[in-house]
C-alpha positions as MATLAB code, in Angstrom:
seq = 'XXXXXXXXXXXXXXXXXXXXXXXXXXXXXXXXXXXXXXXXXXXXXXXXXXXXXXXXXXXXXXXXXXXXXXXXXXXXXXXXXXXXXXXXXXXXXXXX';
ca = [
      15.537   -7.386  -10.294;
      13.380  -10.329   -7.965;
      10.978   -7.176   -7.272;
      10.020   -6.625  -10.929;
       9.169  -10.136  -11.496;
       6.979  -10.971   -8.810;
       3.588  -11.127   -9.759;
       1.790   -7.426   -8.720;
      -0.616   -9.557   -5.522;
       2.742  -10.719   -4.301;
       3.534  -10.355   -0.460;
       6.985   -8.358   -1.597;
       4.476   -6.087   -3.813;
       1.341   -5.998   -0.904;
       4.379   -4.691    1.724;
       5.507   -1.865   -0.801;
       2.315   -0.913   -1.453;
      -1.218   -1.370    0.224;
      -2.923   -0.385   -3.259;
      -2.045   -3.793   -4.924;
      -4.481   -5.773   -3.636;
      -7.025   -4.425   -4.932;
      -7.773   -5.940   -8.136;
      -9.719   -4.157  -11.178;
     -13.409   -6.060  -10.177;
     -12.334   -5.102   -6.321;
     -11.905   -1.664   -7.192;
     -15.569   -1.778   -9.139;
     -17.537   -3.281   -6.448;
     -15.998   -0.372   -4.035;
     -16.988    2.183   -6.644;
     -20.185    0.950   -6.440;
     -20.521    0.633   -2.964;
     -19.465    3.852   -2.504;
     -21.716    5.372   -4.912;
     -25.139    3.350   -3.752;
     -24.102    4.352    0.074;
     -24.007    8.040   -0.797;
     -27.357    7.593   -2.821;
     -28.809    6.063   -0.129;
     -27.229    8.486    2.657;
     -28.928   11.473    0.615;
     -31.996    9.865    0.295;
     -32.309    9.520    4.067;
     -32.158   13.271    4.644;
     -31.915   12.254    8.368;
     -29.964   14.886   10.429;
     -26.589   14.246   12.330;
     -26.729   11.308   10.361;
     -23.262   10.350   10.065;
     -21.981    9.770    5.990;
     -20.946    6.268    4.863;
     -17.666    5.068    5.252;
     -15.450    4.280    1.841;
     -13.887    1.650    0.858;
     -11.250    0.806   -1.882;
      -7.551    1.663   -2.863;
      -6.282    4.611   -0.915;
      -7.066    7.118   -4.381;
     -10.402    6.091   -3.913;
     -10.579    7.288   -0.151;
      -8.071   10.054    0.282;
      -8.672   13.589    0.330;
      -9.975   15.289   -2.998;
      -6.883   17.559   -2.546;
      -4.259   15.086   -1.409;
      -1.996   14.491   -4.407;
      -1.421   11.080   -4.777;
       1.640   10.759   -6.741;
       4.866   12.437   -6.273;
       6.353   14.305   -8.987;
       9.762   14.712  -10.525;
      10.799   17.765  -12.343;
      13.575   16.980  -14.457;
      15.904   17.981  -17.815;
      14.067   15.686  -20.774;
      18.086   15.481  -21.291;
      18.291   13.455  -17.880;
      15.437   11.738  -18.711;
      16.803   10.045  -21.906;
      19.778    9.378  -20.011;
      17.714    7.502  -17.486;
      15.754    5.156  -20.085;
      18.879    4.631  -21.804;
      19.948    2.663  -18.865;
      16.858    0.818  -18.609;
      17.654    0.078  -22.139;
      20.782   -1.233  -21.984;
      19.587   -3.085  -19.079;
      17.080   -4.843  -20.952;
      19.298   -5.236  -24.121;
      17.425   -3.374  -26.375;
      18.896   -1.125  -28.905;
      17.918    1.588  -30.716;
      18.436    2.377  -34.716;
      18.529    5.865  -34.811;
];
């Protein structure tokens, strides 16, 4: 429960995942990094010139085909069941 309540920059959070530090304006400024470098890599039209780096949150930098998230094919049955728990965890209940 400690790991839900620490704030998402956290050093718990930044060990589970690399991703969290970068913030919404970090993740701009790489976009647009990223996009000015490529601009200015075409514009060169030098060849064996090698292509800008990226930078930013590993979505950002991976592999166009490289699927990010993992995927869980469940029952919508089992999937009730599970948010029910996370209900009754939370105390909430529901009026039919």
């Amino acid at each position: 429960m400690l790991a839900v309540n620490l704030p998402y920059t956290s050093r718990t959070n930044r060990a589970l995942d690399a991703d969290c530090e970068w913030g919404m304006e970090q993740t701009l400024l790489a976009a647009v990094y990223n996009v000015l470098s490529g601009i200015q890599y075409g514009l060169a039209g030098k060849k064996g010139a090698k292509k800008p780096k990226l930078i930013g949150p590993s979505y950002m930098v991976g592999k166009k085909n490289e699927r990010k998230l993992k995927s869980v094919v469940m029952p919508i049955e089992e999937l009730k069941e599970k948010l029910q728990w996370f209900d009754e965890q939370a105390g909430v209940t529901s009026d039919g």
